[in-house]
C-alpha positions, 0 to 999 in steps of 0.5 A: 166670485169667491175662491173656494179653494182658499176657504177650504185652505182657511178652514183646514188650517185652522180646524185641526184635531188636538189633544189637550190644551193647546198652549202645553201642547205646543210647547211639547210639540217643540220639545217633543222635535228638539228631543227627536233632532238631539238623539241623546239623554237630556240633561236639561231642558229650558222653555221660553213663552210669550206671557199667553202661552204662560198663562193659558198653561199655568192651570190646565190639566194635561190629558191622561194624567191628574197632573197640571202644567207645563212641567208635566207637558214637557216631561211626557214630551221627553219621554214620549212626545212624537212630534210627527202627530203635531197638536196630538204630540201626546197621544201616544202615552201611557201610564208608564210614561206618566209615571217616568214623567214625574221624575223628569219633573222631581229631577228639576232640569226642566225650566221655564221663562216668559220671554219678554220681547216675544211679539205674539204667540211665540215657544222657544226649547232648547234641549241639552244632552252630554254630547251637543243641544238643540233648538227649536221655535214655534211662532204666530200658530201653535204648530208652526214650527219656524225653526230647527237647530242642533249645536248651532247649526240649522236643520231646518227654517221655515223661510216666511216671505210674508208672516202668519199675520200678513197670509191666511189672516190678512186673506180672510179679513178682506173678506165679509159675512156675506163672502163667507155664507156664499161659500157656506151655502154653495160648497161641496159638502164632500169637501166638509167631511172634515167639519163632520169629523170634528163634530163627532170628535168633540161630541164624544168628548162632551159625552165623556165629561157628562158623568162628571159632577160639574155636568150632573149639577148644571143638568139638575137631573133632568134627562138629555130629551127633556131639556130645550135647545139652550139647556142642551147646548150649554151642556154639550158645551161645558160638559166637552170644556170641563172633560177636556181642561181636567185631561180626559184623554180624547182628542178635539176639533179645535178652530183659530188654535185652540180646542175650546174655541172648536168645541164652544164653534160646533157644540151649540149648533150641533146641540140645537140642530139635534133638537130640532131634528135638522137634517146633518147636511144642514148642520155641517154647513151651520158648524162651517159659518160658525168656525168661519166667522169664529176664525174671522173674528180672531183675525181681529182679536189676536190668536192669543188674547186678555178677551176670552176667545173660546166664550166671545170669537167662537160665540159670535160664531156659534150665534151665526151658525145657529141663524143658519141653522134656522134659515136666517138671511144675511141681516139676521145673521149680521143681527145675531153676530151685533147681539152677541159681541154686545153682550160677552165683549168684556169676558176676560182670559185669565188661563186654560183651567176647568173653569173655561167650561163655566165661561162656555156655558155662559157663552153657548146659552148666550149664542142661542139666545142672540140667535133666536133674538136676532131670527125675530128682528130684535138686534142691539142698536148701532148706537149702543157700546161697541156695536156699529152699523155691520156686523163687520165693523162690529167684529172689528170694533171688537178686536180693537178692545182686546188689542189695543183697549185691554194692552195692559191686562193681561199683565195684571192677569198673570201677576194675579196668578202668579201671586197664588203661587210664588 
C-alpha cells in the first residue's frame, strides 16, 4: 500500500513556486537572512558556492532587471531580500531598489568564491557590518537553510539527524513507476490544487515570453491553433525557459529545485493536453506523474549535475506524463521513459543562461515524440547504450553516467566559462 501522505509530502517539498533562477536565488535567500539577523549597514559581504551553484549563475538573468549574475542577486537581496518569502526572496523589488543595487555592485564589497570541498549544493554568506557579522548556510536543497550565526554565536541550527540525501530522496528511490502511478491514479485531486496552481503559473510565464524574438522565429508565424501537439509543446516550453532565464519578473513552479526542471515537467503535457482537449482533471494527474518521475529521476542524478536536469530528468517526466495523458499502461509508460533516457542522456549542463530554452525545446519535442513512440509499442531495446530491461534500472543506469561517469566535467565546463571572462 502506498502512503499517500508521503507522496503529497514528496511533492510539496519538491514543487514550489520560485522567482527567478534558483541558483542566484539561493544565494539571496541566504544573504537576504544574514542582512535580517545583522541588523546594521553591511560593509562587506563574502559568498562561497559549490562549483554548480557557480556556474548554473554565472550567466542567468536576474528578474526585474536587465542585469546578470550572482553580483546582482546578492546586491537586490541586501537591499531588499526578505528571506520570509523563500525561493521568491526577491519578489518584492522595485526599480529603486535595482538602481541602489548597481551601486552596492560598483562599491565592490561584495565577493564570491567557489568553495573547494563543498560535497553537493552548498551556500555560504557571511555579511559584515560596523558593529558585528553574521553567518548563514544552505545545504543539499536550495531553501534548506542549516545554519544561522551572528558574531559566532548560533541562532539557529537545523539539527539533521539524517541528511537530505538519506530522507525524502532515499524514500522516494524505494519506490518504483508503478508505486507512483498507483498514487497518481488514486489521489485526491483536492490534494493536487497545488499541481493545478503550478501549471497556470508557468503557463503565464510562457505567455509572457511569447512575444519575445526567440518565440516569433521558433513558431514561424504560425497561429497557436494551427500548430500540432509537438510544436505547441516546444513553444510553451521555450517561450516560459526563454521568459524566465532573461528575467521576466513572474514567478515559476519549479520541481527537484530548479524552475526549469518545473516548467520543462508541467509545460509539454499541459501543452498536449490543450490540444487534445482532455479534460483538466486528467492533465493534473498527468503533470503529477511527471514531477514524480522528474523528482525520481533526480534522486539518482544529483540535485545539481554535468547532465542538463531541466532537458533529461524533467523530459523522462514529461515523456511519462504525456503516456498518462493518452491512457498508457504501465509498460508503455516504462516504454516512453527507456525512449526518452536513450536519447537526451548526453545533454550537458554548462550554467543557467537564455539558452536553456533551446535545450527545453529540444527536450519537450523529444518527450512527445518517445511518448507517442512508446503508446505504439516502439521502445528502444534493453540491448542498446544505457537502456536496461525497466525503466528503473534505466533511471538508475542514468544517474550513474552524471555521477560517477561525467565526475570530471563539470570541471572542464566551468574553466571553459570562465575563460570567456577573466
Amino acid at each position: 500500500m502506498i502512503d499517500s501522505r508521503l507522496m503529497i509530502d514528496i511533492l510539496k517539498d519538491q514543487v514550489t513556486p520560485a522567482f527567478g533562477c534558483t541558483e542566484p536565488i539561493a544565494v539571496a535567500l541566504a544573504v537576504a537572512k544574514a542582512n535580517e539577523t545583522l541588523g546594521d549597514t553591511p560593509q562587506s559581504v563574502k559568498i562561497k558556492v559549490d562549483k554548480n551553484i557557480f556556474k548554473n549563475a554565472l550567466a542567468v538573468g536576474i528578474p526585474g532587471t536587465d542585469e546578470k549574475g550572482l553580483y546582482f542577486a546578492v546586491a537586490l537581496a541586501i537591499v531588499n531580500g526578505k528571506s520570509e518569502y523563500n525561493l521568491e526572496v526577491l519578489k518584492d523589488v522595485t526599480e529603486e531598489d535595482v538602481a541602489k543595487a548597481k551601486s552596492i555592485v560598483d562599491n565592490n564589497i561584495i565577493r564570491v568564491e567557489i568553495s573547494e570541498d563543498a560535497v553537493g549544493l552548498y551556500v555560504e554568506a557571511l555579511v559584515s557590518g560596523q558593529n558585528g557579522k553574521s553567518r548563514v548556510v544552505i545545504k543539499d536543497k536550495h531553501d534548506n537553510i542549516v545554519l544561522v550565526e551572528k558574531n559566532n554565536k548560533v541562532v539557529f541550527e537545523k539539527q539533521q539527524a539524517k541528511s537530505y540525501e538519506d530522507t525524502m530522496r532515499k524514500k522516494i528511490k524505494k519506490l518504483t513507476i508503478e508505486d507512483l502511478k498507483y498514487f497518481v491514479d488514486t489521489a485526491d485531486l483536492n490534494q493536487l490544487d497545488f499541481v493545478a496552481n503550478g501549471i497556470q503559473m508557468n503557463k503565464k510565464m510562457a505567455e509572457a515570453g511569447m512575444g519575445s524574438r526567440y518565440s516569433r522565429v521558433m513558431s514561424r508565424g504560425v497561429p497557436i491553433n494551427n500548430l500540432n501537439c509537438m510544436e505547441y509543446a516546444k513553444l510553451l516550453t521555450a517561450s516560459a525557459s526563454y521568459a524566465r532565464m532573461t528575467g521576466y519578473p513572474l514567478p515559476v513552479m519549479s520541481c527537484a529545485g530548479s524552475g526549469n526542471h518545473g516548467i520543462a515537467a508541467t509545460l509539454p503535457v499541459a501543452a498536449v493536453g490543450e490540444k487534445m482537449q482532455i479534460k483538466q482533471d486528467k492533465i493534473i494527474r498527468a503533470v503529477t506523474l511527471s514531477l514524480l518521475v522528474t523528482i525520481y529521476v533526480k534522486s539518482y542524478t544529483g540535485t545539481l549535475s554535468p547532465v542538463c536536469g531541466c532537458g533529461v530528468a524533467a523530459g523522462v517526466g514529461a515523456s511519462a506524463g504525456v503516456v498518462y495523458l493518452l491512457d498508457g499502461d504501465l509498460e508503455q509508460i516504462g516504454g516512453a521513459i527507456k525512449n526518452m533516457a536513450g536519447t537526451l542522456d548526453g545533454i550537458i549542463c554548462d550554467g543557467g543562461k537564455p539558452g536553456c530554452a533551446f535545450k527545453l525545446s529540444i527536450s519537450a519535442g523529444a518527450a512527445v515524440e518517445s511518448a507517442m513512440m512508446a503508446m505504439n509499442d516502439v521502445v528502444i531495446s534493453s540491448h542498446d547504450g544505457i537502456v536496461a530491461d525497466t525503466a528503473e534500472k534505466t533511471i538508475k543506469n542514468l544517474g550513474k553516467v552524471s555521477t560517477i561517469g561525467m565526475a570530471k566535467t563539470d570541471e572542464t565546463i566551468l574553466k571553459l566559462m570562465l575563460e570567456k571572462i577573466y
